[in-house]
C-alpha positions in Angstrom: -18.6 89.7 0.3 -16.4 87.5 -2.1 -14.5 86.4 1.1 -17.6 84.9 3.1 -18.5 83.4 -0.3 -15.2 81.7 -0.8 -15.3 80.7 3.6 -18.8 78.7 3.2 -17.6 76.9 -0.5 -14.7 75.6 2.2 -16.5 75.0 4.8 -18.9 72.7 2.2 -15.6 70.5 0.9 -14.8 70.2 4.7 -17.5 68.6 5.7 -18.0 64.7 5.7 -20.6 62.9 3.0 -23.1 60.7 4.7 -22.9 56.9 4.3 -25.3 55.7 1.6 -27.3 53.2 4.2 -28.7 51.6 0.5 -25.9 50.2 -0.4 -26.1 46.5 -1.6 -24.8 43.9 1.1 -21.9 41.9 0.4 -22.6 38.3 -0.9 -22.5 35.4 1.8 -19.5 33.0 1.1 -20.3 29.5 -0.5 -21.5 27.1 1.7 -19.2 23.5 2.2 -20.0 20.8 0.2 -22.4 18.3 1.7 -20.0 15.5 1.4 -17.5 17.1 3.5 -20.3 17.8 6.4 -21.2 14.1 6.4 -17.9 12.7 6.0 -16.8 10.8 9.4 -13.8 12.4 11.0 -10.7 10.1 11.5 -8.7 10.8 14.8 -5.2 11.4 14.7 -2.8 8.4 13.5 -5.9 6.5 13.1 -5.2 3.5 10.4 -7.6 1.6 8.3 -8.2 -2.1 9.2 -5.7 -5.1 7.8 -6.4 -7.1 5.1 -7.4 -10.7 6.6 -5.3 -13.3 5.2 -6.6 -16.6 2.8 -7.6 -19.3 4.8 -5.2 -21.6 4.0 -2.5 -18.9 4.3 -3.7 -18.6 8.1 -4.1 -22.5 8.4 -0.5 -23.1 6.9 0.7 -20.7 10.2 -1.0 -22.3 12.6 -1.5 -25.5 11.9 0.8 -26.9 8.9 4.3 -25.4 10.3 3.9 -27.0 13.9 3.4 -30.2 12.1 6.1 -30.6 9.7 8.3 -29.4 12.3 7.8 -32.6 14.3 7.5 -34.7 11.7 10.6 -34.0 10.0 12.3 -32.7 13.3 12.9 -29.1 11.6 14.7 -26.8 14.1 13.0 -23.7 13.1 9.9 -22.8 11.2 12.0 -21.5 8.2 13.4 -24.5 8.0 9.4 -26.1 6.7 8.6 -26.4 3.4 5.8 -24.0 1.7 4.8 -23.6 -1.7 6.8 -20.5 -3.9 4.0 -20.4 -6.8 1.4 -21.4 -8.9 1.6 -21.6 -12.5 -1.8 -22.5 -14.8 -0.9 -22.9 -18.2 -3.1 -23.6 -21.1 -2.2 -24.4 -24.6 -4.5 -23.3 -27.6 -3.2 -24.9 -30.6 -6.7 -24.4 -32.6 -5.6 -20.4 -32.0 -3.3 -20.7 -35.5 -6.4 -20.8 -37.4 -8.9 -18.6 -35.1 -7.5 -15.8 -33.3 -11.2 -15.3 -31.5 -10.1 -19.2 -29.7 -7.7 -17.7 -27.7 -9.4 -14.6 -26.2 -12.2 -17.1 -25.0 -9.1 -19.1 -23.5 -7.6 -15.8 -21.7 -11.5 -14.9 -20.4 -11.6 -18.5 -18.8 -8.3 -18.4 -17.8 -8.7 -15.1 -16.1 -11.6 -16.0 -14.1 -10.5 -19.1 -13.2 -7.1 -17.5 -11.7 -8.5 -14.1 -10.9 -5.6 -12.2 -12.4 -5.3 -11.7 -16.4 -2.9 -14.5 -18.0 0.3 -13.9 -20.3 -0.2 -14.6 -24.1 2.7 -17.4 -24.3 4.1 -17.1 -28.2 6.0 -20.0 -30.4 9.5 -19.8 -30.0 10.3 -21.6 -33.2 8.5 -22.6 -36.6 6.9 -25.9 -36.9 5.5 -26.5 -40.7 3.5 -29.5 -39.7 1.4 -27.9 -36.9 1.3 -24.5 -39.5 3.0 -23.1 -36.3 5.4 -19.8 -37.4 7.6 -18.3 -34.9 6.2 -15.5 -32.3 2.6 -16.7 -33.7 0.4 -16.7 -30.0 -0.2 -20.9 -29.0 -1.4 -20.2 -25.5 -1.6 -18.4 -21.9 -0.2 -18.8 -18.9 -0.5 -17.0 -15.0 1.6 -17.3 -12.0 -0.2 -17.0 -9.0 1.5 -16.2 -5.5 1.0 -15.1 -1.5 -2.7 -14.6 -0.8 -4.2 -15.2 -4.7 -1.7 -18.2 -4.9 -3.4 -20.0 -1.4 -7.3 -19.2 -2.6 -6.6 -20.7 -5.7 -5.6 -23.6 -3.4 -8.7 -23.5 -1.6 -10.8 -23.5 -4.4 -9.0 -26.1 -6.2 -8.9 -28.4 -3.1 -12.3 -27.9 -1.8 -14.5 -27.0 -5.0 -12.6 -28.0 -8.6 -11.0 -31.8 -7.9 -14.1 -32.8 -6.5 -16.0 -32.0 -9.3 -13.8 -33.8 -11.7 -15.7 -36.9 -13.3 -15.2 -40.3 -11.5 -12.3 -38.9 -9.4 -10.8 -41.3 -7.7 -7.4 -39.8 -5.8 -4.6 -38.1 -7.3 -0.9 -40.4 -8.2 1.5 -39.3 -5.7 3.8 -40.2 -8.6 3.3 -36.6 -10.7 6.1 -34.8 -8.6 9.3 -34.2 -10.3 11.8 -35.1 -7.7 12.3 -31.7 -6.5 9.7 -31.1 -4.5 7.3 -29.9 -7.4 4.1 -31.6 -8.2 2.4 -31.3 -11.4 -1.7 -31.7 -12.4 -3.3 -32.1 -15.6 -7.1 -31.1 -16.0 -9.2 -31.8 -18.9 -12.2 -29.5 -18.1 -11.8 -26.2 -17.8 -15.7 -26.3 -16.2 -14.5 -28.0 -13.3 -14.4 -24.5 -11.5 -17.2 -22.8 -10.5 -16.4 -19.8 -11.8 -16.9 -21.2 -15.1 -20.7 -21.7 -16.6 -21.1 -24.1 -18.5 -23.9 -22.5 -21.3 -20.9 -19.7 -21.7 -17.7 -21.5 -23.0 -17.0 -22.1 -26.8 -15.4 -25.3 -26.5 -14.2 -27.4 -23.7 -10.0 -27.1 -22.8 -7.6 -28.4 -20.3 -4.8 -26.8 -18.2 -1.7 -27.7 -16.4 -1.1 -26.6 -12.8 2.2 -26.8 -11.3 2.7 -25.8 -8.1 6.3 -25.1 -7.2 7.5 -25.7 -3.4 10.7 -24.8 -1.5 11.1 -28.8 0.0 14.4 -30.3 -0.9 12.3 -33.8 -1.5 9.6 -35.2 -2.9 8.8 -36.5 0.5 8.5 -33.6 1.8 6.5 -31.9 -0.6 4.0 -34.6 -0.4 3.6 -34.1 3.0 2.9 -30.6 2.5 0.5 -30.8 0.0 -1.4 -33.2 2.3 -1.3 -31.1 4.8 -3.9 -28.9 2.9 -6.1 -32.0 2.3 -4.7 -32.9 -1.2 -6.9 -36.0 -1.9 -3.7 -38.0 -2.6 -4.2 -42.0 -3.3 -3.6 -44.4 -0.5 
């Protein structure tokens, strides 16, 4: 009797337990971001499209080289003159008694050049101008390659001919090695400036520094690009 007990306790261990069909389902995986779902697919190697150049970065290839070659009888194209830089520089002496001044001349500065200007110091101490040493006088920016040529454009095409009775520009402002120097009074000549928004009314120098071994040269260059030169 205690042998067919202990034979049907075994035979209940041996037997396998039923699946629980009430089990809870597993939880679905996250969906994919939308963005990733509406994001355009780029084909292999694919690259994004090239900056276009300036204009007159493009006109200076195609139009200014050919020229100067014949006219000066240059050999090669690297032989033709083209402009290294542009440097505005603006000088704030009224700054030694109002720091404020010269953050309005930075702001004009840096929307006139489209790049933030460098805070140029005193490199000595002048008692009558109140002038100590390292105490900020001005700003300055050097423009080159594409920022450098729509500066140009602007300046060319917008700026000189805004200046009050303008009547040509004096060949004689080069410096006899190739580089050509501009004084402006108004800073408002640009139209990035408005008029009802500036503190006071300031002037800049722009030189614009070339690579031609004469003044000749440079000239020629410059009115290649329609640089309203006098006759």
């Amino acid at each position: 009797m205690a042998k067919a007990k202990e034979d049907t306790v075994k035979a209940k261990a041996d037997t396998p337990k039923a699946k629980d069909d009430t089990a809870k389902p597993k939880k679905a995986a996250p969906a994919k971001a939308a963005s990733a779902k509406t994001a355009p697919a780029k084909a292999p190697g694919e690259k994004s499209a090239p900056v276009q150049p300036a204009r007159l970065q493009q006109h200076f290839r195609e139009a200014v080289v050919p020229a100067l070659m014949k006219q000066f009888g240059f050999k090669t194209a690297m032989q033709v003159p083209r402009i290294d830089k542009i440097v505005l520089n603006m000088g704030v002496g009224e700054a030694v008694n109002d720091k404020k001044i010269l953050d309005n001349a930075v702001g004009d500065m840096t929307r006139i050049a489209g790049q933030k200007p460098v805070v140029t110091k005193a490199k000595k101490s002048i008692a009558g101008f109140k002038i100590r040493k390292d105490y900020p006088i001005g700003c300055m920016v050097t423009l080159r390659r594409g920022r450098m040529y729509e500066f140009l454009d602007r300046l060319v095409s917008v700026a000189i001919p805004r200046i009050r009775d303008f009547r040509g520009i004096a060949a004689r402002s080069f410096d006899g090695r190739g580089n050509f120097n501009l004084g402006v009074k108004e800073q408002i000549i640009f139209p990035e400036i408005e008029y009802d928004k500036i503190d006071a009314l300031r002037g800049m120098n722009i030189t614009i520094t070339t690579t031609a071994k004469s003044d000749e040269e440079a000239r020629a260059l410059l009115a290649a690009f329609k640089f309203p030169f006098k006759s």
